[in-house]
N, C-alpha and C positions, 0 to 999 in steps of 0.2 A: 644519370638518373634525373627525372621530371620531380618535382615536388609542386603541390598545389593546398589551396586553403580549403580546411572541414568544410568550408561552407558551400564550397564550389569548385569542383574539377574541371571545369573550363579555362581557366587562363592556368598555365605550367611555367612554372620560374627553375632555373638551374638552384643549384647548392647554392654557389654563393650569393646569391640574390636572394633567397631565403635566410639566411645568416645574416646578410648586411637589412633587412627590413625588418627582422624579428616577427611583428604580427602582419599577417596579409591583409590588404587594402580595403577588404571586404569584413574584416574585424575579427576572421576566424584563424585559426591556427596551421602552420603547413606542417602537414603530411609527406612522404615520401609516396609516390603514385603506383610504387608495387614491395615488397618485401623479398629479396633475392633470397633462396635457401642455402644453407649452407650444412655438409657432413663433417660433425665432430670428429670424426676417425680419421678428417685430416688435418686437422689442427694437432702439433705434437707440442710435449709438456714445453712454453716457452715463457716468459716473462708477462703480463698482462698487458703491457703497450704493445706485444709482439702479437699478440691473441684479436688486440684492437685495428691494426694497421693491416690486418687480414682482414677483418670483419666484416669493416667498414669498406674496402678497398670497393665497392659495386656505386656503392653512396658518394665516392670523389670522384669514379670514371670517367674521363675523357673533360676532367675539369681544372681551373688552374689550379688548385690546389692538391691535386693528386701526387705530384713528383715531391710536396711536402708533407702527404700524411705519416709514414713511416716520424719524421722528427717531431712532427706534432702527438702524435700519440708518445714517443719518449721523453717530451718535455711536459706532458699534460700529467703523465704518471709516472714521477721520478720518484716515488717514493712508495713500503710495501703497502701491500692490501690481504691483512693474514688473515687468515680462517682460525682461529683457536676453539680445543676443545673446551668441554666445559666437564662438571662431575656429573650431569647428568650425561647419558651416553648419546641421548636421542635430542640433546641441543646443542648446537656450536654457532657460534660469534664469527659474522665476518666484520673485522676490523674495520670501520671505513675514517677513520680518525686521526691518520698520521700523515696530513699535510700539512701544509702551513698554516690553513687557520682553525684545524684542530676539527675538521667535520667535511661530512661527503660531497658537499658543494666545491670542495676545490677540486675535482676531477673537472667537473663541467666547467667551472670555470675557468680552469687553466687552457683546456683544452678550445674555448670558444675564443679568451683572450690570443692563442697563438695563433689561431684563423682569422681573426681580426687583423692582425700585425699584418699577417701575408696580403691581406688582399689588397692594401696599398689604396683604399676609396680617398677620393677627393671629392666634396672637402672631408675636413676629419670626420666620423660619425661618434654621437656623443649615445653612451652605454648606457640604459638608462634602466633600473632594477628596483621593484619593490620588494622587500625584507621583510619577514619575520625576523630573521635572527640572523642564519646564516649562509645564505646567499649573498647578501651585498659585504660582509667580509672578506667569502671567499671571489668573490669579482674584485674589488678595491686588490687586495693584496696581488688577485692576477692579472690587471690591467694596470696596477700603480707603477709610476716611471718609463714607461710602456710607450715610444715615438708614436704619434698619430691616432693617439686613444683618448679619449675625456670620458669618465664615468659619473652617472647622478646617481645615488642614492638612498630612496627613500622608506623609512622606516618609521611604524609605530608610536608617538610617545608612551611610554610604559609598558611596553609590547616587549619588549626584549629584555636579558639579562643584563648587570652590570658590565658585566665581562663582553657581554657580546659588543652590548651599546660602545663600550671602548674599540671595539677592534672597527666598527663601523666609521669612528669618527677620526682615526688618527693617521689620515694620510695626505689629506691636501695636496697642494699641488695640481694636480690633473685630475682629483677625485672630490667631489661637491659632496658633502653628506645634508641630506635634508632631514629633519626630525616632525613628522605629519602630527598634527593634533586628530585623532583619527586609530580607525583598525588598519588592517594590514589589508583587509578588503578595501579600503580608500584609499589607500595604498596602492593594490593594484586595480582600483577602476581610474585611478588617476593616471596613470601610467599608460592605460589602453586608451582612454577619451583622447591623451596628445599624441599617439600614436595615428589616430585618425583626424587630427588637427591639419589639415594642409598646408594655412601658414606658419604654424609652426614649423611642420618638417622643411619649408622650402627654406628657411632663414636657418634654426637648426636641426639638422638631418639627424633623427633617433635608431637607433638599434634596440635589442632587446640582450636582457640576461638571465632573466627568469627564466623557469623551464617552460613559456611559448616558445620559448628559441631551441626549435631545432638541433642548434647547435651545440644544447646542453644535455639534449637525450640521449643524442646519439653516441657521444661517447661514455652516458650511464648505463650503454648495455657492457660496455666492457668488461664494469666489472662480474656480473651476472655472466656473464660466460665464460672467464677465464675462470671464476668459481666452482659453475656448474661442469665446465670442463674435467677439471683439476678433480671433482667429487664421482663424477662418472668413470674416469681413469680408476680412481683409487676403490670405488666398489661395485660398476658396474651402474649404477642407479642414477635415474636421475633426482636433481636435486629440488630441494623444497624452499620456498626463502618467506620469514616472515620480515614485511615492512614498515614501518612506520611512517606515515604519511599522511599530507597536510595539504599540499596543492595538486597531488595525483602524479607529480612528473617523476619521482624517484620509482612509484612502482610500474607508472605507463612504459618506464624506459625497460625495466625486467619483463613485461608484458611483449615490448616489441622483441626483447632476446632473444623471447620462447619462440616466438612467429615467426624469426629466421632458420628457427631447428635446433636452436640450442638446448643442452639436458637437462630442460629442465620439467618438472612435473607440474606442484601447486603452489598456487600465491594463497597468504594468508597476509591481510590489510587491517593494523592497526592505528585508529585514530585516537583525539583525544576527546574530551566532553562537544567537539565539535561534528556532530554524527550525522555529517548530509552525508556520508558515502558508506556507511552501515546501514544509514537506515533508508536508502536510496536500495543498497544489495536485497533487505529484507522487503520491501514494501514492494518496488517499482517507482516510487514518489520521488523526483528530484526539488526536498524543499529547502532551500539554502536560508538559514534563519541569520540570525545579529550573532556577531561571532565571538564568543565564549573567550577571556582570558584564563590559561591554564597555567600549571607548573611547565607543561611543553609547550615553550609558549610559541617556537617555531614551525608547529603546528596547528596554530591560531588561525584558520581557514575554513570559514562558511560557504565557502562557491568556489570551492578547485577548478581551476582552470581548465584543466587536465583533463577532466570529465568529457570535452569536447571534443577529445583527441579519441578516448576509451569509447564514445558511443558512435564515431565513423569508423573505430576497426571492426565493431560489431555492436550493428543498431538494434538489434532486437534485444530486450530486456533478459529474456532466456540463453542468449550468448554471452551478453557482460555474467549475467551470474554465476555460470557456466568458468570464467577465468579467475573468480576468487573470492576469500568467506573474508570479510572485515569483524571487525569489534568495535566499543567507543568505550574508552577506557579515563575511569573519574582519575580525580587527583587523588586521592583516598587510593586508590589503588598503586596509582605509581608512587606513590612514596612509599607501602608498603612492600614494591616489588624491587626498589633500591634495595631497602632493607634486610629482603629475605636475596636478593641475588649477591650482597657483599658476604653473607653470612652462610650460603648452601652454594653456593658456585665458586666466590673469590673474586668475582668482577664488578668493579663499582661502574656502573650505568648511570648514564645522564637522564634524563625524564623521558627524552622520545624514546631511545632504548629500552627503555621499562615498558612502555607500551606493547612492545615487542615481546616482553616474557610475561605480560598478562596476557597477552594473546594466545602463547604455546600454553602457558597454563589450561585457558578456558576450551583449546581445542580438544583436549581431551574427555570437557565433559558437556559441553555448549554445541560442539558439532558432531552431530551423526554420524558423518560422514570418515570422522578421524580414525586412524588406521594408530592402534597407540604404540605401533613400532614404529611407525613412520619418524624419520633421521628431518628434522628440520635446521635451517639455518639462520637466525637471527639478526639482521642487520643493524649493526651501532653507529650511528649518524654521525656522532659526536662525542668527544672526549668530556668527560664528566667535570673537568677543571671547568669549564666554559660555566657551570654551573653551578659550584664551589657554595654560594648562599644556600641553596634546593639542597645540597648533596652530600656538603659533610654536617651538617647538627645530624642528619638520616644517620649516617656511618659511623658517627662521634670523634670524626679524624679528617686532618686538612687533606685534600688529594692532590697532588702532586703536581705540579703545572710541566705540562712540556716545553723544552726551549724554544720553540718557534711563537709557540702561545705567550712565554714571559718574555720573548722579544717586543713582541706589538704591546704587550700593555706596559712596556715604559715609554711609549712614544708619545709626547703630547697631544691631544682632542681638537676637532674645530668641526662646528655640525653649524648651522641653519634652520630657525623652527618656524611652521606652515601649517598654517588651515586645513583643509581637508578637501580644499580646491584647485580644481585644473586650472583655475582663470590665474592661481598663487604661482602654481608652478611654473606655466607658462612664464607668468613673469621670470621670475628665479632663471629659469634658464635664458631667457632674453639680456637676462642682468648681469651674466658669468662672464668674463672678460675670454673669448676667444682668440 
């Protein structure tokens, strides 16, 4: 399969040259050049890497990495992905929080890190990811120690949690953390300007890890379809997922799942006080303002990226709206929706997950369109430890750290602190002992 960039379906790269360049040449994002379909009734009840390594199999064809996707999908998701119910009957929780760095960014990353290894580029290409939160976590942890990988790091000052900010900084070695004076939107325009740097790239050769890469999408429909699978099995229906989301790639990737035929029905898109993709759904207006710090702070995103990818699968404004209702949800709300979901459900939720159950809430009374039997699904990004300041005075109780999570925060720190400039970065990387 061809892949080419939103901006231009003239020049066609294979997979892995889409992977190994992250953004296309021309500045815009690659696309895969057709969506193969695929029938659920032949997928049987099997593991989610096994549901993946089928999925995908049209997207590696006849490429070097195809005789390793099977082990790339079992090393990406070696860990579960549960659906639990909730006491309401018409909301259930898909877990996406039990990898190693405690949030749904290590799917994609694990999975881009293991396509990295295989492809064996000379010279090394160095990883290069702008963070809210946790993205460059879950990259650092799944490229750290990693033969012929270097990953940069760049994140927020103040933009992230305590907890986050540790897991970001504690791996050195082959992993550079840089600490931006700056939003996460400087962040990643910083990221893209060296992208289209040419002497940069010719001195050091960049990749991407953000969800422009391809390579991170693709294996975030997995979990969207071994879900939606697993929910169609068990009643027939398809399934409903609300998301929380911040650069668009978490829910573009459930967007691209449904377009391969997967069972699934409606997206419902929760952001936080940063409301260009509500009020973008509501208006037509794409106006990306200065971007809001929240309790969610990893949805700290004024101009998702991702939106580039959403308006090439369908350009017309009556087609995007057509795939999903958003909300923009205050911090006054998600601390109340910690609150009342530790207290009516039993599940302590991190801030973006909250987002999530102010959303099922308001669909009830905010959209028209809402069917109030309709069975939805809720996606939890992240384990609420990661969030421990925000989450427990809400609850009035510590919450519980998982072991993978109290691993990394006893590892000692080492970060890097930067202007809000490519000419900075540049440097920084010109500077990093290769």
């Amino acid at each position: 399969m061809n892949f080419h960039s939103t901006r231009s379906a003239a020049d066609l790269v294979k997979l892995p040259d889409a992977i190994l360049a992250g953004l296309a040449p021309d500045g815009g994002l690659y696309v895969p050049d057709r969506f193969p379909q695929v029938d659920p009734s032949q997928f049987e009840a099997v593991p989610p890497w096994q549901v993946g390594a089928r999925m995908l199999a049209p997207f590696f064809q006849g490429e070097s990495l195809e005789p390793e996707l099977a082990d790339i999908c079992r090393e990406a998701i070696s860990f579960p992905l549960p659906r639990v119910a909730t006491s309401d009957p018409n909301l259930s929780i898909l877990e996406l929080f039990h990898g190693p760095t405690a949030a749904f960014k290590d799917v994609g990353a694990r999975f881009l890190a293991a396509c990295l290894e295989r492809l064996h580029s000379d010279p090394v290409p160095t990883v290069m990811v702008a963070t809210s939160g946790d993205t460059g976590s879950a990259v650092a942890a799944a490229c750290a120690e990693r033969s012929g990988l270097r990953v940069v790091i760049l994140y927020p000052e103040g933009g992230v949690s305590p907890r986050q900010e540790h897991q970001l900084t504690c791996w050195g070695d082959n992993v550079l953390s840089l600490r931006i004076r700056g939003s996460f939107d400087d962040c990643q325009r910083m990221v893209k300007e060296s992208f289209l740097d040419r002497d940069l790239q010719s001195q050091v050769p960049l990749t991407s890890a953000n969800s422009i890469s391809v390579a991170r999408l693709l294996p975030q429909m997995i979990y969207y379809a071994a879900t939606s699978l697993d929910y169609w099995r068990e009643t027939g229906e398809k399934a409903n997922f609300i998301v929380p989301t911040g650069n668009l790639g978490n829910a573009l990737a459930g967007i691209w799942a449904r377009r391969l035929g997967m069972p699934i029905d409606r997206f419902a898109l929760a952001t936080n006080a940063n409301a260009t993709i509500s009020r973008f759904l509501d208006t037509g207006e794409w106006e990306p303002g200065k971007t809001i710090a929240t309790l969610a702070s990893a949805m700290d995103v004024s101009n998702p990226s991702n939106m580039e990818r959403l308006r090439h699968l369908y350009p017309s404004f009556e087609e995007i709206t057509g795939q999903a209702w958003a909300i923009s949800v205050s911090d006054e709300q998600i601390s109340e929706a910690i609150v009342e979901a530790d207290r009516t459900l039993g599940q302590e939720l991190c801030p973006h997950t909250a987002t999530a159950y102010v959303a099922y809430k308001a669909l009830r009374t905010e959209n028209p369109d809402h069917d109030p039997e309709c069975h939805w699904i809720a996606l939890a990004t992240a384990h609420a430890a990661k969030f421990e300041t925000i989450v427990e005075p809400l609850v009035g109780r510590p919450v519980e750290v998982p072991p993978a999570l109290a691993d990394i925060l006893h590892r000692p720190t080492h970060r890097v602190d930067l202007p809000a400039s490519t000419q900075a970065l540049k440097q920084a990387l010109l500077d990093w002992p290769r």
